[in-house]
N, C-alpha and C positions, 0 to 999 in steps of 0.2 A: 589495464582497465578497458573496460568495453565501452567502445565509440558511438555504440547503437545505443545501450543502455543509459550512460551519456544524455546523449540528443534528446530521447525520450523522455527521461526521469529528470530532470534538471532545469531548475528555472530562477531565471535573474537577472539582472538590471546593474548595470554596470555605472548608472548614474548614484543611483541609491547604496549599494556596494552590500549587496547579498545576494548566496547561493541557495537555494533549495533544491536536494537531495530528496527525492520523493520513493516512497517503502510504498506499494501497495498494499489494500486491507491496513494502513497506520495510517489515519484522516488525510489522505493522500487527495480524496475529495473536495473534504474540506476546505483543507489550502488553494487548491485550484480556485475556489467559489469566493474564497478571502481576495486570490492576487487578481483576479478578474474583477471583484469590486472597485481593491483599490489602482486598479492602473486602465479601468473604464475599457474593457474589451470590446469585439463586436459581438452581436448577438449571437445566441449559439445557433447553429444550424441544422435542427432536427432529419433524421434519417436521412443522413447525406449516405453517396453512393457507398458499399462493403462498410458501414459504419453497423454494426448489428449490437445493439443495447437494450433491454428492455425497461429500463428505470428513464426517467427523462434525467433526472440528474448527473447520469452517467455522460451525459454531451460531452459534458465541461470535460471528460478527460481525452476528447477526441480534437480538441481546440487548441490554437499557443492561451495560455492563460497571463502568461508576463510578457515583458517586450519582447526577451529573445531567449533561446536557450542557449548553454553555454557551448555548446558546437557549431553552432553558426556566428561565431565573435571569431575574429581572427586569431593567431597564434598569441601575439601581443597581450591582446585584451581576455584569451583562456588565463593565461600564465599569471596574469594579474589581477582575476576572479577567485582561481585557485589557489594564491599562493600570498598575496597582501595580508596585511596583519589587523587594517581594519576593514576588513570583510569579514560581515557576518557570513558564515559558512556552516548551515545548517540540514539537518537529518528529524525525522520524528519515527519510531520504530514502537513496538507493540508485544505488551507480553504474546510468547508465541503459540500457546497454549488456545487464548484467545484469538487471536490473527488467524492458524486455519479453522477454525471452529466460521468464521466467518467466512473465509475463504469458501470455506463448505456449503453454508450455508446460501450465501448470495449468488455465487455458480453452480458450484456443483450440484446439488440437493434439487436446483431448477432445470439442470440441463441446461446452461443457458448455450445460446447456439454457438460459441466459440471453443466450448468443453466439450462437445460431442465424441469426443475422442475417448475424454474416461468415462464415457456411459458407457462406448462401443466396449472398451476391454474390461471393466467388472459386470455388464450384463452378454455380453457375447457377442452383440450386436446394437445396432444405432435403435433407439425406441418404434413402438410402431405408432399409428396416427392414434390417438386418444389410448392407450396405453402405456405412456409413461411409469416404469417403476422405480421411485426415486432411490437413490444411493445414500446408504445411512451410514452417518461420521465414522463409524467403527470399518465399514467397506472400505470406506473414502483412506484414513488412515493405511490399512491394507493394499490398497492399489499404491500410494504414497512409496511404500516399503518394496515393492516391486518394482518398481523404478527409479531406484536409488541410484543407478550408476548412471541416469538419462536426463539431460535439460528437461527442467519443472516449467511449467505456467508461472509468468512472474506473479502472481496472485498467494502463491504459495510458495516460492523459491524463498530460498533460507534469506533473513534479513542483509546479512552479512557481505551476500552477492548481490544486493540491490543497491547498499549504500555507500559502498568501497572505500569502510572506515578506517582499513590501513593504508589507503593510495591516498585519500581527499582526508587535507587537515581541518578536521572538522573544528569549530569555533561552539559549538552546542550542538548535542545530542538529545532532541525532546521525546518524551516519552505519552502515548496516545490517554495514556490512564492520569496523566496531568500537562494537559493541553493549555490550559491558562496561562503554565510557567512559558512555554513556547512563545505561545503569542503576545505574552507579556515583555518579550526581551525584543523578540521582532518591531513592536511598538517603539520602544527604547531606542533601540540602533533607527529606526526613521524617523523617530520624531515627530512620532503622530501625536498630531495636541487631541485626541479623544481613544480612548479604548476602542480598539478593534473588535468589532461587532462578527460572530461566526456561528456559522449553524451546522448542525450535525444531521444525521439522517437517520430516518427509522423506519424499521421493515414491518411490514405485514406482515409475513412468513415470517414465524421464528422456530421452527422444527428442534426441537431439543436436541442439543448433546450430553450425553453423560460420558462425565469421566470416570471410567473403572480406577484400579490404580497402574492395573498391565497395562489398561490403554495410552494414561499417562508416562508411564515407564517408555513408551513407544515413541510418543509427542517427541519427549525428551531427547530420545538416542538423536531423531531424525534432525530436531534441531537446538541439537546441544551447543553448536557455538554460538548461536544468539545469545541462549543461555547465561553463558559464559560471558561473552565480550559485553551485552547491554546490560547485564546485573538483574536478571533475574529468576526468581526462586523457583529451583525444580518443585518445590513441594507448594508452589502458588497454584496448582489447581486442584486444591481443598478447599478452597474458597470460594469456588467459581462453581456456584450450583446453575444459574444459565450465564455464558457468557454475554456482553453485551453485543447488542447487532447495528447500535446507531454511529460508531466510528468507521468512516471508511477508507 
């Protein structure tokens, strides 16, 4: 399991006795903006120094949002985060069809300044000053497919390498398409005497993607064991005339 990934993605409270396993593009946002409610953070700290976001809400994921993540707990207190029987130990992951539709759209599609990388290799070169030509979902997928044997953007990187659903015994697996049941069981295991209150995010850009069925067939190969391990339907994007853009 990766240490980096770890430290990063993971957050909990060793009083309360839960883990949160955080999927980027799977309300990964959201939560951050839940555990900073409830555990009273400091305020976030707008364009701190190499912090590059264009969204203000985006902070929250440059902050500790709970008391500690779980690599900074000693050996002791890892071992008995990850491995007690009443620890909640949870994940929230996202049909994947939908997740890079998003992925695409809230970086990619923007250029936002940490992706410059895959404007530079599907247009030749880094954008020039007010020339921008955006990279449309069907490139975006194409570039995807070119770099199949290279470390992806965790933004897009298959669910499966984010959540490390065969190393960490998960206790619930939430899914971003019923969020309530998540937060509902979250509530339960703390013992909050009111419903946990949580807000989503909504874009202004929503640049269309269409699913062909090749393009689908494509989605699918790239991340089939999402597919697979989270139970979801290769043929679920027949459904999906625009994906949603307000889970992050």
């Amino acid at each position: 399991m990766s240490r980096r990934l770890l430290f990063h993605g993971s957050f909990a409270s060793l009083d309360d006795r839960f883990v949160y396993q955080q999927v980027l593009k799977a309300a990964c946002t959201t939560m951050k903006i839940l555990f900073r409610e409830l555990y009273d953070s400091e305020p976030l700290k707008l364009f701190a120094r190499f912090h590059r976001e264009t969204h203000r809400d985006m902070f929250v994921t440059r902050v500790k949002t709970s008391r500690f993540h779980v690599d900074r707990t000693c050996r002791k207190d890892q071992r008995d985060l990850l491995e007690a029987p009443d620890v909640l130990r949870f994940t929230i992951v996202r049909n994947p069809y939908t997740r890079i539709v998003s992925a695409w759209r809230d970086k990619v599609y923007l250029c936002e300044p940490s992706v410059e990388d895959v404007y530079a290799a599907v247009r030749g070169a880094a954008p020039a000053m007010g020339r921008k030509h955006p990279i449309e979902f069907a490139e975006f997928v194409s570039y995807l497919e070119s770099r199949i044997t290279e470390a992806w953007d965790p933004h897009w990187q298959r669910q499966v390498d984010l959540a490390f659903p065969k190393a960490l015994a998960f206790t619930h697996v939430g899914k971003t398409e019923d969020l309530d049941a998540t937060i509902g069981i979250l509530r339960r295991h703390l013992k909050h005497p009111k419903p946990l209150r949580f807000r989503t995010q909504r874009r202004v850009i929503k640049p269309a993607a269409h699913y062909s069925e090749d393009l689908a067939q494509r989605v699918h190969a790239l991340y089939e064991e999402d597919f697979t391990l989270f139970g979801y339907d290769p043929g679920s994007c027949r459904a999906i005339r625009r994906p949603p853009t307000h889970r992050q």
